[in-house]
C-alpha positions as CSV (number, residue, x, y, z in Angstrom):
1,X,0.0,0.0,0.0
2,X,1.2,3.5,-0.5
3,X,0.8,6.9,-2.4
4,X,1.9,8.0,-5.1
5,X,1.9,10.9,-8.6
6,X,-0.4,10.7,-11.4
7,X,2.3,13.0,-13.3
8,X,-0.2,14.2,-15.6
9,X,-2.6,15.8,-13.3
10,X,0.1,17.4,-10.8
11,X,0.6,21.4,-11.4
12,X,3.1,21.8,-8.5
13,X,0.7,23.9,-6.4
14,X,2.9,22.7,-3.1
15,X,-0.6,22.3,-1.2
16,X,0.2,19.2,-0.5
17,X,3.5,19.6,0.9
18,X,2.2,22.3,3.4
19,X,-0.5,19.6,4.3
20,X,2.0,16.7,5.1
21,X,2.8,16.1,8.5
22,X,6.0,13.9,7.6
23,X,8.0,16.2,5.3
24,X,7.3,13.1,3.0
25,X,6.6,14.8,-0.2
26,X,8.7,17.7,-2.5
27,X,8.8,19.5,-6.3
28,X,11.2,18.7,-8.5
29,X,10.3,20.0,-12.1
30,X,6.9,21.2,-11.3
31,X,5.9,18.3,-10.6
32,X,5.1,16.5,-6.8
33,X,7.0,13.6,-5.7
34,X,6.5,10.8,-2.7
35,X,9.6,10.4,-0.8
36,X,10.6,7.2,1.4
37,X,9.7,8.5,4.3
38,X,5.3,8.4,3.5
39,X,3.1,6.6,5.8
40,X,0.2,7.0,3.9
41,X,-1.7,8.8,6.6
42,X,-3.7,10.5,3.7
43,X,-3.3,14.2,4.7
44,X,-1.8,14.9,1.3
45,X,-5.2,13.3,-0.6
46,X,-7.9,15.6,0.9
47,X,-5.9,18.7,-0.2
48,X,-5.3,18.2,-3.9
49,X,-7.7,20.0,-6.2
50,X,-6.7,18.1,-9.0
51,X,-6.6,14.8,-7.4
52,X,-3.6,14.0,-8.9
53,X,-2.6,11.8,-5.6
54,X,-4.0,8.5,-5.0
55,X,-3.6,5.0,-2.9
56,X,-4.9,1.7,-2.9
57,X,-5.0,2.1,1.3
58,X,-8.7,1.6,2.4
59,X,-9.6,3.7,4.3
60,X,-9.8,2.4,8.0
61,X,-13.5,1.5,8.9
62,X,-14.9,2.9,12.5
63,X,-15.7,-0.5,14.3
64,X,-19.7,-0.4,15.7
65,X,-19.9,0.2,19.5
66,X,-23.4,0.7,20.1
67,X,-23.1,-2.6,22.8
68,X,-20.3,0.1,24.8
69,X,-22.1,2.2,27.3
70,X,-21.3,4.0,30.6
71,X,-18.6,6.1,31.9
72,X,-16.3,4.7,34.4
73,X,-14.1,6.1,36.9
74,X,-11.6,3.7,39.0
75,X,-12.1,4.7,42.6
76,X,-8.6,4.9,44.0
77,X,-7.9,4.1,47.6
78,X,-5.2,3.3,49.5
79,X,-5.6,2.0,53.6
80,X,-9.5,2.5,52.9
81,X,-9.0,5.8,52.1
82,X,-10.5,7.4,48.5
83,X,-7.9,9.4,46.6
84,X,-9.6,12.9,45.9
85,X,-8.9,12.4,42.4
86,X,-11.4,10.0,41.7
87,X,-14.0,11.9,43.4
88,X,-13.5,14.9,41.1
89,X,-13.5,12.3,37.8
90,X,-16.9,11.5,39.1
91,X,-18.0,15.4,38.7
92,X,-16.4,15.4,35.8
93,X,-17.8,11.8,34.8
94,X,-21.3,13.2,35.5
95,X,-20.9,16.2,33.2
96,X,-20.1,13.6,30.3
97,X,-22.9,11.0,31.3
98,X,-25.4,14.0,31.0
99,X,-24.1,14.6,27.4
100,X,-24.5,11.3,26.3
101,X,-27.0,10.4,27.8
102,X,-25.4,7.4,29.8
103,X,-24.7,5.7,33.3
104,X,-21.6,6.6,35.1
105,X,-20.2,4.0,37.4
106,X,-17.3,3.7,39.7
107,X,-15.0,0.6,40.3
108,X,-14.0,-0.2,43.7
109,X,-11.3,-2.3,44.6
110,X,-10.0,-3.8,47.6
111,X,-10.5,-6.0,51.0
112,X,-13.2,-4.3,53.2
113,X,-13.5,-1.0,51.4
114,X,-17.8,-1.5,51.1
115,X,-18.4,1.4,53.1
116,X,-16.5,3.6,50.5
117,X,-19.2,3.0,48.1
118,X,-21.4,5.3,49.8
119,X,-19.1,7.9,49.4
120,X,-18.8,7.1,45.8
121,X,-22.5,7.6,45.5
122,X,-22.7,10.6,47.0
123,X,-20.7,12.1,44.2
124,X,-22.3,10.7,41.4
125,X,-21.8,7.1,40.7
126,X,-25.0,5.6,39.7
127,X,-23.1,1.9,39.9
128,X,-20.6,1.2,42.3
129,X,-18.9,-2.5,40.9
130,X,-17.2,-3.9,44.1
131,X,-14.5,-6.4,44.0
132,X,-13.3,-7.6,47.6
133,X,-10.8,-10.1,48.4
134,X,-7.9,-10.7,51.0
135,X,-5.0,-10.4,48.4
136,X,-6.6,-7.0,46.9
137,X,-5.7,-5.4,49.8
138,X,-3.4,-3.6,48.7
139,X,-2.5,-2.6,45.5
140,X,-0.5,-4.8,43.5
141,X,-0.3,-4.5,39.3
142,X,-1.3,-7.8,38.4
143,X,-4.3,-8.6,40.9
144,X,-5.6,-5.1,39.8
145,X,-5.4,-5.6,35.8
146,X,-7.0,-9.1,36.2
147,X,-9.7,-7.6,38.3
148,X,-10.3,-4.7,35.7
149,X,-9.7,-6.6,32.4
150,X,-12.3,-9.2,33.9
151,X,-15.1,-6.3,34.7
152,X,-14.9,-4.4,31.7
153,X,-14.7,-7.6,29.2
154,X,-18.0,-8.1,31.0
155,X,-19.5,-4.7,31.1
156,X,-18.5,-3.6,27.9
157,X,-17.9,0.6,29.4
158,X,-17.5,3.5,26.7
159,X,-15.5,5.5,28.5
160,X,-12.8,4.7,31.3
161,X,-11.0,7.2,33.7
162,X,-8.7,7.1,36.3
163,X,-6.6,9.5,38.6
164,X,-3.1,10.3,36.9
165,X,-1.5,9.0,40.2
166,X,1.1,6.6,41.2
167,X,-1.2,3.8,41.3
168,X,-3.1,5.3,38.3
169,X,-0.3,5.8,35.8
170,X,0.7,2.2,36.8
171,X,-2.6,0.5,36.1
172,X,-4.1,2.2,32.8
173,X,-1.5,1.4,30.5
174,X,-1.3,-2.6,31.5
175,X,-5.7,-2.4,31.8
176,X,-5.5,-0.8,27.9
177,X,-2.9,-3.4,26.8
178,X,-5.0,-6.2,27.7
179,X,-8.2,-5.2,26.4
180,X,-6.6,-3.9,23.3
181,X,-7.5,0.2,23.8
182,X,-6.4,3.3,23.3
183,X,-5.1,5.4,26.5
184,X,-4.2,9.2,26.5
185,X,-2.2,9.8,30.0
186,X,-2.0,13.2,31.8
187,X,-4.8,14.9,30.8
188,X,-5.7,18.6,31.5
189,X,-9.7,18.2,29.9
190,X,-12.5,16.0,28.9
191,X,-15.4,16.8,26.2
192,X,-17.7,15.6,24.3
193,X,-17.1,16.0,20.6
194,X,-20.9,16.8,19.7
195,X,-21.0,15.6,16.2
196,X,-19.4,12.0,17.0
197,X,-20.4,11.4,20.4
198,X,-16.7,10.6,21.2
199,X,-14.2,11.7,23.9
200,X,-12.3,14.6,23.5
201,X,-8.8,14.1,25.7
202,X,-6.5,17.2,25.9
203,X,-3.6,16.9,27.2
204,X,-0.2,19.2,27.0
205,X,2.6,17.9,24.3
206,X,6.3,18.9,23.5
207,X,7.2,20.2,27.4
208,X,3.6,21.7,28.0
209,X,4.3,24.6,24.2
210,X,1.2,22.3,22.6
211,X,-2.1,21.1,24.1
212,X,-2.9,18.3,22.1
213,X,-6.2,16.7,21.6
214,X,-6.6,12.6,21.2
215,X,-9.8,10.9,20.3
216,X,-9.7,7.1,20.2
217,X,-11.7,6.0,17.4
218,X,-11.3,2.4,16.7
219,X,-11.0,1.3,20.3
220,X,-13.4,0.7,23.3
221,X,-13.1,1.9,26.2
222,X,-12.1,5.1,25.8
223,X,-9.3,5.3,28.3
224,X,-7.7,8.6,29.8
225,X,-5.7,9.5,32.9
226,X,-6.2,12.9,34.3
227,X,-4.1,15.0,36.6
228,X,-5.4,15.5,40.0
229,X,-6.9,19.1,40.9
230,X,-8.0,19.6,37.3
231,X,-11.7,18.5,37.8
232,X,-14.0,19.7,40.4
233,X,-15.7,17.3,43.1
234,X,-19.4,18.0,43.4
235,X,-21.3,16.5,46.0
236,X,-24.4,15.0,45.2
237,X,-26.0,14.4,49.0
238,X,-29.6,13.2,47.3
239,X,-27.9,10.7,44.5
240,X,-29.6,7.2,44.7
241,X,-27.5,4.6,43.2
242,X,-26.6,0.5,43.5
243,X,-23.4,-1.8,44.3
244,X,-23.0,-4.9,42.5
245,X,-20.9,-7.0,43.9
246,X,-18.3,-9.1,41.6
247,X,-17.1,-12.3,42.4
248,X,-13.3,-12.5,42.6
249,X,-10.9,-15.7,41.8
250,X,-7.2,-14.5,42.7
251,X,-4.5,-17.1,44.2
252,X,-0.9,-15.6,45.4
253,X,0.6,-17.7,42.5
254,X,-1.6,-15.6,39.7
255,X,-0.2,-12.4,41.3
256,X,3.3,-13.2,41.2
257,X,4.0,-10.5,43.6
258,X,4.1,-11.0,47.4
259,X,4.6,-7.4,49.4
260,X,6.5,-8.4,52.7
261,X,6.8,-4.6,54.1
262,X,5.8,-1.0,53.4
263,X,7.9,1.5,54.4
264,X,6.7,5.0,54.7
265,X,8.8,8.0,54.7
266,X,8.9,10.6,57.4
267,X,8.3,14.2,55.5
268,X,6.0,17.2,55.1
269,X,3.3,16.1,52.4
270,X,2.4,19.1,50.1
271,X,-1.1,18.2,49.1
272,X,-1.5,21.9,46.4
273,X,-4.6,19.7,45.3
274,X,-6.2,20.0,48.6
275,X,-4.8,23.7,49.8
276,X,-7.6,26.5,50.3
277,X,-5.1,29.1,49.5
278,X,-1.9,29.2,47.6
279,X,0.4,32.2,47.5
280,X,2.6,31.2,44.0
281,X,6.2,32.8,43.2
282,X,7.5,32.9,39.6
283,X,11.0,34.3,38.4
284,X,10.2,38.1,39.7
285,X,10.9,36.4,43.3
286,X,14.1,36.4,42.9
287,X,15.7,34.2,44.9
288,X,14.9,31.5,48.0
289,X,15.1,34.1,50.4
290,X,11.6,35.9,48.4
291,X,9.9,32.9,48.7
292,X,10.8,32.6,52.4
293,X,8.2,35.7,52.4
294,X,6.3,33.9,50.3
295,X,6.0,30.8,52.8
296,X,5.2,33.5,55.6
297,X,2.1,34.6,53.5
298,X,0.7,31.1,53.0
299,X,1.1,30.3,57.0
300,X,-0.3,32.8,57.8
301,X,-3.2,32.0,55.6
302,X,-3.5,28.7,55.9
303,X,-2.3,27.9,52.9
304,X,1.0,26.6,50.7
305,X,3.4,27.5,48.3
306,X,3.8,27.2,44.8
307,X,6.5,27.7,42.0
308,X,6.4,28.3,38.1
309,X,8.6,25.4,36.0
310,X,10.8,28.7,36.6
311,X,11.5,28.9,40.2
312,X,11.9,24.7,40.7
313,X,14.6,24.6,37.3
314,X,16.4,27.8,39.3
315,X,16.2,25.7,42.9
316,X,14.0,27.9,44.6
317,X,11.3,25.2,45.5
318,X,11.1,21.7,45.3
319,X,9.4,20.2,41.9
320,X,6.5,19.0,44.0
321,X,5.8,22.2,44.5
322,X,5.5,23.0,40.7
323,X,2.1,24.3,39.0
324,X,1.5,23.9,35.6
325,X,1.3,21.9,32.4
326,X,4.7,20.1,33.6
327,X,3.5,20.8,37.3
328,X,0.5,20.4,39.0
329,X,-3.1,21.7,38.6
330,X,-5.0,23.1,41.3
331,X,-8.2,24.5,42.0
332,X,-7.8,26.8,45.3
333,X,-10.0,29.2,46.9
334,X,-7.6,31.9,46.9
335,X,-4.7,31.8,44.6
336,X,-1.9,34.5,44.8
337,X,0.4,34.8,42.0
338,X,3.3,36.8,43.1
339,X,6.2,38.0,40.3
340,X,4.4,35.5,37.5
341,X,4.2,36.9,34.4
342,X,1.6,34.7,33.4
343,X,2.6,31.7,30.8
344,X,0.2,30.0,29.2
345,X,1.8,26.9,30.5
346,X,1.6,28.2,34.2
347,X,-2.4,29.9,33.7
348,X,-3.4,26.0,32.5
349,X,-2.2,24.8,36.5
350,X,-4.1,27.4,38.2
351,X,-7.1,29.0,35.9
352,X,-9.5,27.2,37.6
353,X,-8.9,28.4,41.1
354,X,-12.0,30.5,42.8
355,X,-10.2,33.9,42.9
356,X,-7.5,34.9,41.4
357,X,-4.5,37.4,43.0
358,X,-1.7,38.9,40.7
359,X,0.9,40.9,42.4
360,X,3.1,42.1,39.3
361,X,5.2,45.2,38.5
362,X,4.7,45.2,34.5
363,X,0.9,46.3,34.5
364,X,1.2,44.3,30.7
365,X,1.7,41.0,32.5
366,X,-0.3,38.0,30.9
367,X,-1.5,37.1,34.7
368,X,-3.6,40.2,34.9
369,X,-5.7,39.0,32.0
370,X,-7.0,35.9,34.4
371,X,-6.5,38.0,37.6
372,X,-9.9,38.5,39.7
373,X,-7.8,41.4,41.7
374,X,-4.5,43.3,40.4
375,X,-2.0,44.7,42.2
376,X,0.4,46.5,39.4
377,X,3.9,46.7,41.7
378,X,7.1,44.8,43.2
379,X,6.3,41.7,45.0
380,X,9.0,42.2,47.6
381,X,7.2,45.4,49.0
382,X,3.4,44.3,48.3
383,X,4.0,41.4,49.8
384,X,5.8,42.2,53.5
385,X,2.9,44.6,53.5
386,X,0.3,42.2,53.3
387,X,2.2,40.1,55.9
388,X,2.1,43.2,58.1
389,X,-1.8,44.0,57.5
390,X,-2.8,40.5,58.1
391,X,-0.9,40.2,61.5
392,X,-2.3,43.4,62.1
């Protein structure tokens, strides 16, 4: 299969080599040529007027999944304890389910973890499939895939989301290799694309300078991972839904994984996903000793701090700390963005918070633009002021 020049149609217009994504075509003599390097994706095809480019590729046909219905969101818990994330894929899961008119469901897995499924209900799950057993306890790769393949070779879901978490970004890519699916990690959005019904995952590309958007067409489920903080975690107090239970067959030598000991280590956990407030430094900080002010800020409020890719590359504050397309995304109450000038890649971490603070001295500053309140002037005497004013 391939592409190729009917020599006596081509006029050398070049449309076609604007329109390939490869680089795999040029003109030589006025006339186009196919280099090596084609993949017959087709791109060059729909633009030429005088269709002097053909194939013998057939075109790929879109597989019918009418029999693939629901939206599903793995319910994440460690120690009995539901990862936020998969609370706010439920509000976000509900939003979808509304669009397309279809069930949204969570999976719960684990050994006693039943009385989580209330929870999950209360947030939106309409289903709540529960898998108990001793050795699903805790998390280990291989119990979990066999539990997942199993449920959705059964079930059949459209759509399947999970947390882009530790656990999450270990599970999704060996859950779509078995079932033969598509999986876009590290998503920033979810939509609905209204003329195909499909899912719309966006995600950032080439170091956060693209946001891309995948749709898996020839696969079901749909599969995405999506950052933490991104979505929005709505509580649905009056939300009737059901559990059905799922019988589980697992022996240790199936697993092939025995966990003897879990270590935890001793540090401050910085959880921006859960902070109220955040008071956020950028380059116009200047050093470690301006975000020493800045931590003074956030304590005082009740809050934590934050860094642009900027201030973690320069050492400033640690990479966990980061917000952004390469960091984290949060939703805040309050977020104060102090000596920011307002990146695209940075606005993506943080647009979503409740209120907006920019503290900047160039009244031009991208930040402003997004900025519920402005203050136009140098961080490092707007700031010990507000320190003072708050103590007052």
């Amino acid at each position: 299969m391939g592409v190729w020049v009917e020599i006596d149609l081509c006029d050398g217009c070049n449309l076609c080599l604007k329109a390939c994504p490869y680089s795999a075509l040029e003109v030589k003599k006025g006339k186009a040529e196919v280099l090596e390097r084609c993949t017959s994706c087709g791109a060059c095809l729909e633009v030429c007027k005088k269709k002097a480019l053909v194939t013998d590729a057939k075109p790929r046909e879109i597989p019918d999944f009418s029999g693939h219905r629901g939206i599903w969101v793995f319910a994440e818990q460690r120690d009995g304890q539901l990862n936020r994330v998969s609370l706010e894929l439920l509000g976000k899961a509900n939003q979808l389910g509304n669009e397309l008119n279809q069930e949204v469901s969570a999976v719960l897995i684990g050994h006693h973890v039943s009385d989580l499924a209330d929870t999950l209900i209360r947030y939106g799950a309409d289903r709540v499939y529960l898998a108990e057993n001793r050795l699903l306890k805790g998390y280990r790769t291989l119990a979990y895939t066999k539990v997942v393949e199993e449920l959705i070779r059964k079930y059949r879901p459209n759509i399947f989301l999970m947390g882009a978490s530790h656990i999450g970004q270990d599970l999704a890519p060996r859950v779509s290799r078995r079932v033969g699916a598509g999986l876009t990690a590290d998503c920033t959005d979810l939509s609905i694309d209204s003329k195909e019904g499909i899912l719309l995952q966006t995600r950032p590309a080439f170091g956060g300078n693209v946001m891309a958007i995948i749709v898996s067409r020839y696969s079901r489920p749909q599969m995405a991972t999506v950052r933490p903080g991104i979505m929005e975690a709505i509580p649905l107090p009056d939300h009737k839904g059901r559990i059905i239970k799922q019988p589980i067959s697992l022996s240790e030598k199936e697993i092939g994984l025995k966990v003897l000991n879990i270590a935890g280590e001793e540090k401050k956990q910085v959880n921006l996903s859960a902070a109220k407030v955040i008071v956020a430094g950028g380059r116009g900080v200047g050093d470690e000793n301006g975000f020493r002010v800045l931590q003074e800020l956030a304590e005082i409020m009740g809050g934590e701090v934050a860094g642009t890719r900027v201030a973690v590359e320069s050492g400033w504050i640690p990479a966990e700390n980061q917000v952004g397309q390469t960091g984290k995304s949060v939703r805040p109450e309050i977020y104060i963005a102090c000596g920011i000038s307002g990146a695209i890649q940075h606005r993506a971490g943080m647009m979503h918070s409740r209120y907006i603070v920019a503290v900047n001295k160039d009244p031009a500053a991208a930040i402003f633009q997004v900025a519920d309140w402005g203050i136009v002037g140098n961080m490092h005497d707007v700031v010990p002021e507000m320190i003072r004013q708050l103590k007052g």
